[in-house]
N, C-alpha and C positions, 0 to 999 in steps of 0.2 A: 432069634435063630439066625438072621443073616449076619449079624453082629458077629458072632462066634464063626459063622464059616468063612466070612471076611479074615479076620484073624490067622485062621487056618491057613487060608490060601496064600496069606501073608507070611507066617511061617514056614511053609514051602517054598515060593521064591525065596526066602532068606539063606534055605537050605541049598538049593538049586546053585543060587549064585555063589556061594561059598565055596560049593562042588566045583563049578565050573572056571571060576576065575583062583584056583588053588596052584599050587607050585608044580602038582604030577601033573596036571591037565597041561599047563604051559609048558612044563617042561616036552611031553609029546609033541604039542603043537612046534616046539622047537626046533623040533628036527625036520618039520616037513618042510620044504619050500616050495615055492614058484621054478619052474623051467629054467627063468632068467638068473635064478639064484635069489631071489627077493624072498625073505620068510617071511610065514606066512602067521608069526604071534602077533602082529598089532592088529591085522585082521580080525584075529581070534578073539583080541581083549575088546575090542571096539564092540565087535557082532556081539559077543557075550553082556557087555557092559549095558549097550542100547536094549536087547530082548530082556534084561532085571527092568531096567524102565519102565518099558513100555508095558511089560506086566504088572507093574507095581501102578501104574496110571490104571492099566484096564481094569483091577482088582479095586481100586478105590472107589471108580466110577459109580455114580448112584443109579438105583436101575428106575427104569421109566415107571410113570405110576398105571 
């Protein structure tokens, strides 16, 4: 049973991050900037890039016995 909802969850972030690091998403984030005129998509890709990670670490983790 956790095997399968492991998977799942796996499957979600897969989805997520597809969503999130896709061409519309960047392309909005393109248009925003910083004050100083600094855009604000490496931000986006970075922040987006690390939260798959770190999901994808916390979803693997085995849980305490």
């Amino acid at each position: 049973m956790g095997d399968e909802r492991c998977r799942r969850r796996q499957a979600a972030i897969f989805i997520v991050a597809v969503l999130l690091l896709n061409a519309p998403v960047l392309a909005i984030a393109d248009r925003a900037s910083l004050p100083a005129g600094v855009p604000i998509t490496p931000f986006v890709l970075f922040t987006g890039w690390l939260a798959v990670i770190v999901a994808g670490a916390v979803n693997t983790r085995r849980p305490r016995a």
